[in-house]
C-alpha positions in Angstrom: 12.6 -40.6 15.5 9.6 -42.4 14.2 7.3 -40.1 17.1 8.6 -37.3 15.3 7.8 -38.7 12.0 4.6 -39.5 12.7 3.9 -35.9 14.5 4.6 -34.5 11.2 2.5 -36.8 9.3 -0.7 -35.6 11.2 0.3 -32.1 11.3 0.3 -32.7 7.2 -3.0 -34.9 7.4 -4.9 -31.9 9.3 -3.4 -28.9 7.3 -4.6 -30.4 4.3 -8.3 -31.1 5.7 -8.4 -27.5 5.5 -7.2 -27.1 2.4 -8.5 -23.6 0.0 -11.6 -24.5 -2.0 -11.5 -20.9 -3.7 -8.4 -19.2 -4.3 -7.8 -16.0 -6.2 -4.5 -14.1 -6.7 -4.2 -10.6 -7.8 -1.1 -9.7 -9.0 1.0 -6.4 -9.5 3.9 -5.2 -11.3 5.4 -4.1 -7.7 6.6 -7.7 -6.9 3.5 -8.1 -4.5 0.3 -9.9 -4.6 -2.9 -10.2 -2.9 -4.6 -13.5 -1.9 -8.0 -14.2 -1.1 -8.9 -18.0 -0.2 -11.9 -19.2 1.0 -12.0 -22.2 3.6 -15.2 -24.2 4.8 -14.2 -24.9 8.6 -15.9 -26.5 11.6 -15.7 -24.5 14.5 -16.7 -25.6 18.1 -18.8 -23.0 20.2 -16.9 -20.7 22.6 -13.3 -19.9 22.4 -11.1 -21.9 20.3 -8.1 -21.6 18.2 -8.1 -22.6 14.6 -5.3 -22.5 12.2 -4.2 -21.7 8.0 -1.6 -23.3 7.0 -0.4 -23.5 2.9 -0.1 -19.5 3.2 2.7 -18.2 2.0 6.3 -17.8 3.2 6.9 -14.3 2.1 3.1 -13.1 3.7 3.1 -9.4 5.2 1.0 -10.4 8.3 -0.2 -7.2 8.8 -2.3 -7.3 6.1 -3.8 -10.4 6.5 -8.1 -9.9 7.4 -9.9 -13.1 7.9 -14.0 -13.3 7.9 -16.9 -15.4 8.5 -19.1 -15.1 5.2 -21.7 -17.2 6.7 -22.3 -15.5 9.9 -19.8 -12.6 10.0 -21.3 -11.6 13.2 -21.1 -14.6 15.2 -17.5 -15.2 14.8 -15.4 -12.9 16.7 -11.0 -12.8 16.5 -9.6 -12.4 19.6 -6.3 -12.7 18.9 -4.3 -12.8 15.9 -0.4 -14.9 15.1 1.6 -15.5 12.5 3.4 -18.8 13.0 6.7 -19.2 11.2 9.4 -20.8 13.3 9.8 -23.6 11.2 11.0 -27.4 11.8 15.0 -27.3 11.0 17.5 -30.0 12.5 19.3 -26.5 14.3 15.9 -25.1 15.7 15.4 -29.5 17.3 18.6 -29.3 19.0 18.2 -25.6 20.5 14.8 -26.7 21.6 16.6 -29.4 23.0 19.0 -28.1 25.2 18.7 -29.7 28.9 16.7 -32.3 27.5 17.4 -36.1 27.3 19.0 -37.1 23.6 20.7 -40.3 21.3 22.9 -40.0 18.6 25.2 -42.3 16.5 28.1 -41.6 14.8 29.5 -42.5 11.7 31.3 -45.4 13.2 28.4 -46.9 14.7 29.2 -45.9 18.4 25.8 -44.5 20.5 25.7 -41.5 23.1 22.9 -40.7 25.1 22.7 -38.1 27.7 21.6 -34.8 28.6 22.4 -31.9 25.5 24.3 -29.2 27.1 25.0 -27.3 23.8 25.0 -27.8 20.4 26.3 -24.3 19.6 29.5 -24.0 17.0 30.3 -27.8 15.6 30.4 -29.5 18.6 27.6 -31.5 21.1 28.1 -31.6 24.7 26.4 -33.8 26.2 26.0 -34.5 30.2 25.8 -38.2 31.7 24.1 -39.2 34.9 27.1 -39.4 37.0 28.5 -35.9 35.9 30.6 -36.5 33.2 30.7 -34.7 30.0 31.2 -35.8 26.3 32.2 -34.1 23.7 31.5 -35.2 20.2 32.4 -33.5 16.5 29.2 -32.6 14.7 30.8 -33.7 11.6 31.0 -37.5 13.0 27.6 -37.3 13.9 25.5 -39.6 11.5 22.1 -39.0 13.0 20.3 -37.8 15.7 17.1 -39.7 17.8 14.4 -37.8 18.9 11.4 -38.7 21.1 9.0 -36.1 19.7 8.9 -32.8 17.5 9.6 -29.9 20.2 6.6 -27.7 20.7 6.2 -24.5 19.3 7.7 -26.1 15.8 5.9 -25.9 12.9 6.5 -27.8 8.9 5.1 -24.8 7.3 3.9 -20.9 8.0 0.3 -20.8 9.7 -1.4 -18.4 10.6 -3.5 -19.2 13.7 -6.6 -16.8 15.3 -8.4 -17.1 18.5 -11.4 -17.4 18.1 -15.2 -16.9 20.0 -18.3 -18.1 18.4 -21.4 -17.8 19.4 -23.1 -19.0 16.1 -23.8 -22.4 13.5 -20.5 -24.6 13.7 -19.9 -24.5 10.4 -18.7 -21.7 9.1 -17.5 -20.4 5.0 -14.8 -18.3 6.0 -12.2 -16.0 4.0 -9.0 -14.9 4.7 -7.1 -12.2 1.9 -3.5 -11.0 2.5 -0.8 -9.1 1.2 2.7 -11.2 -0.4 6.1 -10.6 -1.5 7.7 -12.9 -4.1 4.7 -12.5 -6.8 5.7 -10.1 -9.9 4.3 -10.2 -13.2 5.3 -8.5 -16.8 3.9 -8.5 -20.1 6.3 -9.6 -23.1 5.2 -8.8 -26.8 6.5 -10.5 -30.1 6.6 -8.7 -33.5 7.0 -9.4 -37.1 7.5 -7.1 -40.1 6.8 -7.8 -43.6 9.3 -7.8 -46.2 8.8 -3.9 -46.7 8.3 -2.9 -43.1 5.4 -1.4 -43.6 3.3 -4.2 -41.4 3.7 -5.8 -37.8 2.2 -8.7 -36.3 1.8 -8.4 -32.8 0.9 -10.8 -30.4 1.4 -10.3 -26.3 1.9 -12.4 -23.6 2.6 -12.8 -19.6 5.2 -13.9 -17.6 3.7 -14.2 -13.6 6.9 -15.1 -11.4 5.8 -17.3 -8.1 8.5 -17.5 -5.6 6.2 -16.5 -2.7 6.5 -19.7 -0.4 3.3 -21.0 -1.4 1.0 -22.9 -4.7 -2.5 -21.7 -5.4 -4.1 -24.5 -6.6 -6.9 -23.7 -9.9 -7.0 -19.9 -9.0 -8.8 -17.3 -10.4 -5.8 -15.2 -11.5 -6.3 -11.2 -11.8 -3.1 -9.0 -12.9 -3.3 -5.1 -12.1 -1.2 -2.8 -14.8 -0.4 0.5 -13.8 1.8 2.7 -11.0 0.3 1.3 -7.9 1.9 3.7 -4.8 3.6 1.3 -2.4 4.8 2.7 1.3 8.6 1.3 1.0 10.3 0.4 4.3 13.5 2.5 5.3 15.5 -0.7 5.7 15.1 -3.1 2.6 15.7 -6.2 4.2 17.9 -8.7 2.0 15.3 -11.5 0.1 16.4 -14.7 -1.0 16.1 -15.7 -4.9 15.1 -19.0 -5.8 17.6 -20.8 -8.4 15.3 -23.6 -10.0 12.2 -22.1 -11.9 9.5 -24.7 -13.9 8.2 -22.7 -17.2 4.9 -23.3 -18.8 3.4 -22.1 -21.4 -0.5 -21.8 -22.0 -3.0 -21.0 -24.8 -6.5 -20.8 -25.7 -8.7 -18.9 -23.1 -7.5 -15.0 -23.4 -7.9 -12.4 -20.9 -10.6 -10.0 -19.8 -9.4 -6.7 -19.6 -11.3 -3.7 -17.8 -10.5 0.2 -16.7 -10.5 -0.1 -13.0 -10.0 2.2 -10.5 -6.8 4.6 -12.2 -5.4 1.5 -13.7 -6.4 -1.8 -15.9 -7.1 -5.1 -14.8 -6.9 -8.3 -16.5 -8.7 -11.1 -15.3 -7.8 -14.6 -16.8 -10.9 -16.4 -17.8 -10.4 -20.0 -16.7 -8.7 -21.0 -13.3 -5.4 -21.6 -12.9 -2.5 -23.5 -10.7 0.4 -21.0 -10.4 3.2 -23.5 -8.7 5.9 -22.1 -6.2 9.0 -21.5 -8.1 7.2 -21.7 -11.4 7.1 -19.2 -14.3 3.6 -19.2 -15.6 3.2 -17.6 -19.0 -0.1 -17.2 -20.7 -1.3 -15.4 -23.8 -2.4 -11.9 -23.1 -4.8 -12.0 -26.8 -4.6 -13.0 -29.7 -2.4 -11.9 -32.8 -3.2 -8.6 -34.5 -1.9 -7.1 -37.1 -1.2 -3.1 -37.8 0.4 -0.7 -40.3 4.1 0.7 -39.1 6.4 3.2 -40.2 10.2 2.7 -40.2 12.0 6.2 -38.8 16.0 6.9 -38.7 16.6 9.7 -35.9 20.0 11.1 -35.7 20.8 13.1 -32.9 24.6 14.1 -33.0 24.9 15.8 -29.7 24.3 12.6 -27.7 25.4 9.6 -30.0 27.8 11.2 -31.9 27.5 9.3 -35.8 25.6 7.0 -35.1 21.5 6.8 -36.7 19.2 5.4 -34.6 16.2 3.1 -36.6 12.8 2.7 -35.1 9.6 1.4 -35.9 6.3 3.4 -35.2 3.1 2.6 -34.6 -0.5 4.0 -33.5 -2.2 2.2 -30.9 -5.6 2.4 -32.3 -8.3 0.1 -33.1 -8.7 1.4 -36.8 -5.0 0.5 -36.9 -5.9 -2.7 -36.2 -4.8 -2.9 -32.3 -6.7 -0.4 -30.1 -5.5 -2.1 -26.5 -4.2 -0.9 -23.6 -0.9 -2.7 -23.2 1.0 -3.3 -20.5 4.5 -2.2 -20.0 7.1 -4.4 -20.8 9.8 -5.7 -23.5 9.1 -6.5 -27.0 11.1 -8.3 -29.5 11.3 -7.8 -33.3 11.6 -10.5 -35.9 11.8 -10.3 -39.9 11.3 -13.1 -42.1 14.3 -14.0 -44.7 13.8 -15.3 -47.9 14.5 -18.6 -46.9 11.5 -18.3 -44.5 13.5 -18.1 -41.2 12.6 -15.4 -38.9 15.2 -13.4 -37.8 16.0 -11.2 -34.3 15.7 -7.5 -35.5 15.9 -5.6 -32.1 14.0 -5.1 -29.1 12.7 -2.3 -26.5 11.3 -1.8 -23.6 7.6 0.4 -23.8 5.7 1.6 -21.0 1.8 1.4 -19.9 0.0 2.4 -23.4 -3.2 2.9 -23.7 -5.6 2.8 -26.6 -5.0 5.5 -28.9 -1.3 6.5 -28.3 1.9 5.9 -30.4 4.4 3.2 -29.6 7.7 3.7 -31.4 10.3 1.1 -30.6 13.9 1.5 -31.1 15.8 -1.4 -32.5 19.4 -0.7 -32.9 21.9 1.4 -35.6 21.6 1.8 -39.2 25.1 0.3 -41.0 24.8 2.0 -43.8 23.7 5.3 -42.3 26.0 7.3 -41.3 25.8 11.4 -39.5 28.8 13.5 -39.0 28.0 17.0 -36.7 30.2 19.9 -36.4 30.3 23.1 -34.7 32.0 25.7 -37.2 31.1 28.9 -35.4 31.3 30.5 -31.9 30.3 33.8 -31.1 29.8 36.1 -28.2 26.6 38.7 -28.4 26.4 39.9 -24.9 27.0 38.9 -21.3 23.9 36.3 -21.5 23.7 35.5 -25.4 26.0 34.1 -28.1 25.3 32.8 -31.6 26.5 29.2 -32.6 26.5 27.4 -36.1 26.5 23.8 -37.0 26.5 21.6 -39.7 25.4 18.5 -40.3 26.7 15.9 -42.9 23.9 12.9 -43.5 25.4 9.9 -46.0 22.9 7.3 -47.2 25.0 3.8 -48.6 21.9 2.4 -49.3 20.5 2.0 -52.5 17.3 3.3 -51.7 16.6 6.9 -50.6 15.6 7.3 -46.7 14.4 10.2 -44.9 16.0 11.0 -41.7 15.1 13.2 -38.6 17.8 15.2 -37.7 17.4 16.0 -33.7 19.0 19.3 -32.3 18.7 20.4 -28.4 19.1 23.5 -27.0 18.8 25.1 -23.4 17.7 29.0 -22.5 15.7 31.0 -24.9 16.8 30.0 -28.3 16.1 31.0 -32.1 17.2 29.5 -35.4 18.3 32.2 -37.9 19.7 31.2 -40.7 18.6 27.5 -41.9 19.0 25.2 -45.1 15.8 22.9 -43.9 12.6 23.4 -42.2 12.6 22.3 -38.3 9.9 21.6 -35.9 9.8 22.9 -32.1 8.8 19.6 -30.6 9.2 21.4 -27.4 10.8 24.1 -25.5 14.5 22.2 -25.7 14.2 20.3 -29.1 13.9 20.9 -32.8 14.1 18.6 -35.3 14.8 18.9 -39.1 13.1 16.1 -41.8 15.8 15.6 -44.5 15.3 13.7 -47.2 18.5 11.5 -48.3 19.1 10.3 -52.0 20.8 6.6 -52.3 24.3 7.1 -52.8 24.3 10.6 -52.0 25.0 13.2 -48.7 23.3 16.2 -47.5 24.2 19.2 -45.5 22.1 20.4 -42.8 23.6 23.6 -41.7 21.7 26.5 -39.3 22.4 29.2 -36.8 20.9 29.6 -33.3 21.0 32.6 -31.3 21.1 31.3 -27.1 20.3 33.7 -24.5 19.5 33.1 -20.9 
């Protein structure tokens, strides 16, 4: 046992001799990440084998490219493995089999011999003379070793063969795809008394549960629709239970156009811990004018009015930043100071210039009543239909409402009490203004044909 300890104590001793001096991580929304670490190593002349361990658990090792920067051309890979067979006590006693072993029982008795199998949850174990022993794993208290098997590792390495033919010492890089790394953006607002104001402020979440710690990183997040080949069988991946969060201010992010997408680099370095939720401010508060909007649409949520708040992501608006997708929550201050959970939603990559309108729930006093009152036939491939709608404000304020009709096939409002909009080839919507305490009829004809 204590050879095996001790195996494992140098193996740990000379992984960490290697240990990254430079990491960097870029993340994307895709639940993937790349990692770029760079290593200063001492490498004998000829052929040799050198290895990386602290990589992570969940790497794709067909991505992973390694490099001399200090003499790229004097280093040459000859051959490339991913080590991952790790140390478990199942793996020692396979490795085992036919081999000389000691174990001792829960009652203190001790059995040595020759493992025959340690398959199901017994051991058999072979004597000198020819006899066999069978023992109950579950009375087993622990097993003795003389040394770690080979071919078992403590942690994933990858390890390269290689030939060089230049200086011994080399700055070298290795970069590689992972699993197990996702990141989202999360945004808090807060209205003013008359909703005509929202703070916003923004921040990251970046999820580790990769395998591995990067250690002071130089942390890089990529926002946009990054195409992904996806394998035909989606192997089962294990979720982590236990998560540290951490929260983070001062330094902001950098944020750039790049390629199709945006990038956002974080300007300090980093430790983003396996298992570890790392959130960090994504900049600092702004402030921007918003517009409160009640939407009914009968046809798909029947009496229901829908309330939203809309705003234009524009720098004269006071914002003017490309945001990354992701949920945002809505608070309102009460009178007693408190702020209070209005609603959230979930928006989509915005950039600069666009509007964001976020729905937050149901209006209680608002209330929309639709009705189809007419039917007609025309011809074989048109027919006239008529509706009205009943809008009743129990507020005491008045509110304007959006009343939203769909249609399908070629279609042409006739008769009408309000003015509509064509917002597009299925949709027209009528702007109805509701006095407190009161209703209004909406009522039209539409003539379909197809």
């Amino acid at each position: 046992m204590k050879s095996i300890l001790m195996k494992l104590m140098c193996a740990a001793l000379f992984f960490s001799s290697l240990y990254s001096k430079d990491v960097a991580i870029t993340v994307y929304n895709q639940n993937r990440a790349l990692v770029r670490e760079q290593r200063q190593l001492n490498i004998q002349s000829g052929v040799s084998t050198i290895s990386f361990s602290d990589v992570a658990a969940r790497i794709d090792p067909t991505s992973v490219h390694f490099k001399s920067i200090t003499a790229a051309d004097k280093l040459n890979i000859l051959e490339q493995n991913f080590e991952y067979d790790l140390v478990s006590a199942d793996k020692i006693l396979e490795k085992y089999v036919d081999e000389s072993i000691q174990l001792i029982t829960t009652e203190g008795d001790v059995y040595s011999g020759t493992l025959l199998s340690a398959s199901g949850s017994d051991i058999v174990l072979g004597d000198r003379d020819g006899g066999i022993k069978i023992i109950k794993g579950q009375s087993v208290q622990y097993f003795d070793f003389p040394e770690l098997p080979d071919g078992l590792i403590t942690r994933p390495t990858l390890v390269w063969l290689i030939r060089n033919s230049g200086p011994e010492t080399h700055k070298t890089e290795i970069s590689y795809m992972t699993s197990g790394v996702d990141w989202h953006a999360e945004y808090v607002a807060v209205t003013d008394s008359k909703d005509k104001n929202l703070d916003l402020s923004g921040w990251v979440s970046v999820n580790n549960r990769s395998g591995a710690t990067y250690e002071q990183a130089k942390i890089k997040l990529v926002a946009g629709d990054v195409n992904v080949v996806q394998p035909q069988a989606k192997r089962m991946e294990r979720t982590m239970d236990l998560m540290a969060v951490t929260s983070e201010s001062g330094e902001q992010f950098e944020e750039k156009s790049f390629f199709e997408y945006h990038l956002y680099t974080l300007q300090r370095k980093a430790t983003l811990k396996n298992n570890q939720i790392k959130q960090i401010s994504l900049f600092p508060p702004a402030s921007t004018a918003v517009q409160k909007i009640f939407i009914y649409d009968g046809a798909r949520y029947q009496n229901k009015i829908r309330v939203h708040l809309e705003f234009k992501n524009s720098k004269n608006k006071g914002l003017g930043l490309p945001l990354p997708k992701g949920k945002i929550r809505v608070y309102k201050q009460d009178d007693d100071g408190a702020l209070e959970f209005i609603g959230e939603d979930q928006i989509d990559h915005t950039p600069k210039d666009e509007t964001i309108q976020i729905y937050l729930g149901n209006a209680f006093d608002l209330v929309g009543e639709r009705i189809q009152k007419h039917v007609q036939k025309l011809s074989k491939r048109s027919r006239e239909e008529k509706y009205e709608i009943t809008l009743k404000n129990h507020k005491n304020e008045d509110v304007d409402i959006v009343v939203r009709e769909h249609f399908w096939g070629d279609w042409t409002i006739q008769q009408k009490t309000h003015q509509f909009d064509k917002t597009d080839a299925r949709t027209a919507e009528f702007s109805v203004h509701v006095p407190s305490d009161e209703e209004v009829v909406v009522s039209y004809s539409v003539i379909l044909s197809w």
